[in-house]
Structures are given as structure tokens and as C-alpha cells.
C-alpha positions as CSV (number, residue, x, y, z in Angstrom):
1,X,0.0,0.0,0.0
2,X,1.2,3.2,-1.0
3,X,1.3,6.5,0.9
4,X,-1.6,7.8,-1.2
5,X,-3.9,5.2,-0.3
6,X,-3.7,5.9,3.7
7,X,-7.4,5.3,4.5
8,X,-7.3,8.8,6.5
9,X,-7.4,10.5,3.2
10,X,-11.0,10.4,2.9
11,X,-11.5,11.1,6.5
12,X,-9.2,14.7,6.3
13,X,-11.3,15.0,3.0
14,X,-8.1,15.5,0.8
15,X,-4.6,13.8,0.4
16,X,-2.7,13.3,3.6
17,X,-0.2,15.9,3.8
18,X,2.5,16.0,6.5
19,X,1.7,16.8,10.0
20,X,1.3,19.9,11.3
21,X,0.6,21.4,8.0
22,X,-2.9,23.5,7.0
23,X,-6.1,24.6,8.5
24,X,-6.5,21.8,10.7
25,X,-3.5,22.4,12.6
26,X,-4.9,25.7,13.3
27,X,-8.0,24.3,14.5
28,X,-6.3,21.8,16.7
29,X,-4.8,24.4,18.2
30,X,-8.0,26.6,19.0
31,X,-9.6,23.5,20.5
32,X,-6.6,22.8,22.6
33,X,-6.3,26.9,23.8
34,X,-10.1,26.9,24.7
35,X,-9.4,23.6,26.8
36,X,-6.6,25.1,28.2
37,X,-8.7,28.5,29.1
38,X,-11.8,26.6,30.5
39,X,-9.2,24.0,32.7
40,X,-7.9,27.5,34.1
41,X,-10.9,29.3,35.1
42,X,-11.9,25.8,36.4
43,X,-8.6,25.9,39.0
44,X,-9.5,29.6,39.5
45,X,-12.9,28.9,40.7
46,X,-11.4,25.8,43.0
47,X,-8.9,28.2,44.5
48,X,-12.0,31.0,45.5
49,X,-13.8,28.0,46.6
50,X,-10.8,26.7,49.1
51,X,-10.5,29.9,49.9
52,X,-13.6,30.8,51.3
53,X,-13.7,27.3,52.8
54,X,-10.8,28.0,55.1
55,X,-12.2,31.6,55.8
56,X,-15.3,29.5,57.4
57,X,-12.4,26.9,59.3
58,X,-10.3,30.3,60.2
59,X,-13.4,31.7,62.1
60,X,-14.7,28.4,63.6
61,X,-11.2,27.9,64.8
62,X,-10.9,31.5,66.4
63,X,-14.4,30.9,68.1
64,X,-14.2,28.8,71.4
65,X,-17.5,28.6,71.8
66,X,-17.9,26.9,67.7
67,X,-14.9,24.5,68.6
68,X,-16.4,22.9,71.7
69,X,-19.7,22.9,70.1
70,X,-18.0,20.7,67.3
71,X,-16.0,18.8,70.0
72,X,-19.2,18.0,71.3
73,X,-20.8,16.9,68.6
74,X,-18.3,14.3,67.8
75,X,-18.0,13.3,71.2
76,X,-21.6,12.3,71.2
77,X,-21.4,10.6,67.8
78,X,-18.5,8.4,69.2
79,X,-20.6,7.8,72.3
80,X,-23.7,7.1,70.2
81,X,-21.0,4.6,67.8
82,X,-19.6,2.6,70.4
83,X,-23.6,1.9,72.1
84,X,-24.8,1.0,68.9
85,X,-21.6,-1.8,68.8
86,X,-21.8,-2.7,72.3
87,X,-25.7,-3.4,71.6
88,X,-24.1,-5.5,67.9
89,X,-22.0,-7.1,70.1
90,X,-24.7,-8.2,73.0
91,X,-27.1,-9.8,70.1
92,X,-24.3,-11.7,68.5
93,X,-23.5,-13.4,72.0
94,X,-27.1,-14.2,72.7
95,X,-27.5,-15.9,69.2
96,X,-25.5,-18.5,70.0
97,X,-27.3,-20.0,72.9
98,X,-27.0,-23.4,72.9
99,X,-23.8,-23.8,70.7
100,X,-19.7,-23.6,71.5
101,X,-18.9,-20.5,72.4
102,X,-16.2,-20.6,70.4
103,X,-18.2,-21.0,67.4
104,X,-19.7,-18.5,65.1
105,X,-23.4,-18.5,65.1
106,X,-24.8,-20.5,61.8
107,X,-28.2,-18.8,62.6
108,X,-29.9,-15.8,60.3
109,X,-29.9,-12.3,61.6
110,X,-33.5,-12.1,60.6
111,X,-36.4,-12.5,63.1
112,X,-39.0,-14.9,61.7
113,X,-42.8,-13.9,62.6
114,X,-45.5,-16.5,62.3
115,X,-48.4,-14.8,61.6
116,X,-51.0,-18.0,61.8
């Protein structure tokens, strides 16, 4: 096959000419300049946003008041963590009445009503 019958031909709508050369070049690089332009403004509007975002941290941080209110909260979501375990943990032991301790429970999770 010869280097007139490159099957891009018809796709560039003309002969193949060697890269970089004519219009399409030129459009190539308008594409790639307006990616370029949108991926900046993009970063731009990140930076505002981690900005602002660390404005809000600055003043929480500066407020005593705000940072035991948050130490609260997650105080009470540990607390509130650990009972919902501890309560895990209780129904797993009582499953197993009846069997080796040191065995896992073969018995389904799932309470079974009989409704008749």
C-alpha cells in the first residue's frame, strides 16, 4: 500500500499531507487553547472556593464557643458509635445459645414472625 492510499485521506477529506501542516492544525490548536482556558478558570474557581472554605475553618477555629460545640458533637457521635456496637455485640452473643462459644453463630440475623 502506497502512501496515497492511507485510508485517512478520505476522513481529512483530501490527500494526507505532512503533519502539522494547513487549517487543521490551526483548529487543533483553538480547540486545545479553549481547553486550556476553560481548565484555568476551572482551578481559578477551585482556589475562590478553598478559599472561602478556610475563611469559614479560620473563624470556627478562632471561636471557642464553635470549637467545643463541634468537639461535642463528635463526642456524642462516638458515644452514640460505640452503644450501637456494644448493643451489635450483645445480640451476636445471645444468638449463640445453645452452641460452642467458640463458634460463630450459623443462625440468620433475621427475626422470623409466624403470623398464623
Amino acid at each position: 500500500m502506497s502512501d496515497h492510499d492511507d485510508p485517512r485521506d478520505d476522513r481529512l477529506g483530501g490527500e494526507a499531507g505532512p503533519p502539522g501542516d494547513g487549517a487543521e492544525e490551526e483548529s487543533d490548536d483553538a480547540r486545545v487553547a479553549e481547553g486550556v482556558e476553560h481548565l484555568q478558570r476551572a482551578a481559578r474557581e477551585m482556589i475562590a472556593a478553598a478559599r472561602s472554605f478556610l475563611d469559614v475553618v479560620e473563624d470556627v477555629v478562632g471561636d471557642h464557643v464553635a470549637v467545643s460545640s463541634v468537639a461535642e458533637a463528635f463526642s456524642s457521635w462516638g458515644q452514640a458509635v460505640s452503644r450501637a456496637a456494644g448493643r451489635m455485640a450483645e445480640g451476636d452473643e445471645s444468638d449463640g445459645e445453645g452452641e460452642d462459644p467458640g463458634q460463630s453463630s450459623s443462625r440468620s440475623q433475621v427475626q422470623h414472625i409466624d403470623l398464623s
